[in-house]
VOFI-283443 format. One record per residue (C-alpha): residue in one letter; x, y, z. Coordinates in steps of 0.05 Angstrom, whole numbers, plus 5000, padded with zeros to 4 digits. Layout:
N
AXYZ/...
***
This chain:
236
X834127391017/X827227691006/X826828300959/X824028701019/X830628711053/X834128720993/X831529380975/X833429561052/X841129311044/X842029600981/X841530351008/X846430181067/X853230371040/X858129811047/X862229671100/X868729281127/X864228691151/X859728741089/X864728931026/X859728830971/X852929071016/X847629450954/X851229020900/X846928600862/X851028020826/X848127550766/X851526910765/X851126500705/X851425810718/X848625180712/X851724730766/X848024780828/X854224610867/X858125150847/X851425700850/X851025450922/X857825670938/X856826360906/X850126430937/X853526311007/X860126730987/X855427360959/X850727221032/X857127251073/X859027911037/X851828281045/X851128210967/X844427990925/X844327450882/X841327260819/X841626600777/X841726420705/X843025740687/X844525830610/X845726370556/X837926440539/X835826630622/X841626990630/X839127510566/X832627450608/X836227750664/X839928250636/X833728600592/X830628600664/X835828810719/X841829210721/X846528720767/X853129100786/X857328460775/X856827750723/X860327240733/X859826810673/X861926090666/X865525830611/X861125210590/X853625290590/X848824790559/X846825280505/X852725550484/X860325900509/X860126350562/X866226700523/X860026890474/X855727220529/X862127620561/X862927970491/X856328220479/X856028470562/X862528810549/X859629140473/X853429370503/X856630130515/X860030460576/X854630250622/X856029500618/X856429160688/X863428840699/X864628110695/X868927590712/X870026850677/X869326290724/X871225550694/X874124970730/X878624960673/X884825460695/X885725460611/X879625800594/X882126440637/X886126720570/X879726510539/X874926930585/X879727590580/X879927620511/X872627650505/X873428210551/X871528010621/X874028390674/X878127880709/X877927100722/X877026660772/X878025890782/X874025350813/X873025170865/X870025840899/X870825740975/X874526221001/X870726821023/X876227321027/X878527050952/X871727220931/X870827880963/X877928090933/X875827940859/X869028240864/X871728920892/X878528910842/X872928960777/X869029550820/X869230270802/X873430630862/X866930930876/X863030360895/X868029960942/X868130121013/X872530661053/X877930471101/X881129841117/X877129121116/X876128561151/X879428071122/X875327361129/X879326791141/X873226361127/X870625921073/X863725661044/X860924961043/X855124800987/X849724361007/X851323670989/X844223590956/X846524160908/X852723640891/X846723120876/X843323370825/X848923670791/X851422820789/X844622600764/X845023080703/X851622820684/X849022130694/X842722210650/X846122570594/X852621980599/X846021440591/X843121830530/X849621670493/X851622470483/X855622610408/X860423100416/X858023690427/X855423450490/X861123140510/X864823800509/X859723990553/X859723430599/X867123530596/X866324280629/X860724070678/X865023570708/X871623920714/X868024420759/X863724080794/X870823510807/X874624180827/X868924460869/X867823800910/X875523640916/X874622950872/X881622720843/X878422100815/X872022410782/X877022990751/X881622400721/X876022010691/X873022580656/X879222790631/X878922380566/X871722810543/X875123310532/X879923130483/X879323240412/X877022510392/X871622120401/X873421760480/X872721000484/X868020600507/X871420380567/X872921040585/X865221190581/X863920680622/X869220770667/X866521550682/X859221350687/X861120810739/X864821300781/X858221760768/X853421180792/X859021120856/X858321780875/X850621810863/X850721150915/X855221400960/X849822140963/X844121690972/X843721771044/X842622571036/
***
């Protein structure tokens, strides 16, 4: 969406088709599966869109813009999104609301008592799911009159997005992580396995995130399923 007609949707009051038209969203996240879906969910629901990919761009963001919404994932690659919720939510009455987003339903007690504004789970697909959530954390003021649509419709990331988010895991798996970036690897992948519907690739990352060290074979077990997936995506 250029910033032209950005400017020109954001002083069109909402509407039934277009629940969320003038709000401006900051998403914090650093899978490019999951942004995908979010950028197609806020698209579909006349909302702009802005990306951060870890704690340091998203501090960028918010000394620059005034978004009307975060939505803050749990796990970033430079620290907890748990971290960044606090300090939105202490930065006076004016503080945007927000919503925790983790593949991991256990982080949602995690994400309110930060103070976020709400929580929701991965995957984020369904539009009228989405639009619900956004317009619960709204000030009555700011959601639109009357009844709405409700969309019986849901979003489907570019596979390409799914891609790269695989090739990170794969290179930080082949740099033999310690375990502070397994506990990351362990977050990236539950969401991204949720997001992409993957049973198998949600089982075998399962052991990172336990409190010891994972074996070897269960290393090498995840970064063959990795190198599977990576195969199998070749062809995009």
């Amino acid at each position: 969406m250029s910033d032209d007609l950005s400017k020109f949707l954001a002083t069109r009051p909402a509407s039934a088709e277009r629940p969320l038209l003038g709000l401006t969203v900051l998403l914090v996240e650093d899978s490019r599966f999951a942004s995908e879906a979010v950028r197609l969910l806020c698209l579909r629901s006349g909302a702009r869109i802005r990306r951060a990919d870890c704690l340091r761009s998203a501090h960028r963001h918010l000394a620059t813009y005034r978004p009307g919404v975060v939505i803050v994932d749990m796990g970033l690659p430079d620290g907890s999104g748990a971290d960044l919720i606090r300090q939105i939510k202490q930065s006076g009455p004016s503080a945007p609301a927000v919503l925790g987003l983790s593949g991991d339903p256990g982080k949602e007690g995690e994400a309110l008592a930060a103070g976020a504004d709400a929580f929701m789970p991965k995957p984020l697909e369904s539009l009228a799911m989405f639009q619900q959530a956004v317009l619960a954390v709204l000030p009555p003021e700011e959601r639109p009159l009357g009844l709405r649509v409700v969309a019986d419709e849901t979003v489907a990331p570019d596979p390409l997005a799914l891609r790269d988010d695989l090739t990170h895991v794969a290179e930080v798996l082949a740099a033999k992580p310690d375990r502070a970036a397994l506990d990351y690897i362990a977050h990236f992948l539950a969401g991204i396995a949720r997001s992409s519907h993957d049973e198998a690739l949600e089982a075998a990352a399962e052991p990172l995130g336990r409190a010891e060290t994972p074996s070897s074979s269960d290393l090498t077990k995840l970064s063959g399923i990795v190198q599977a997936r990576l195969e199998a995506a070749s062809g995009f």
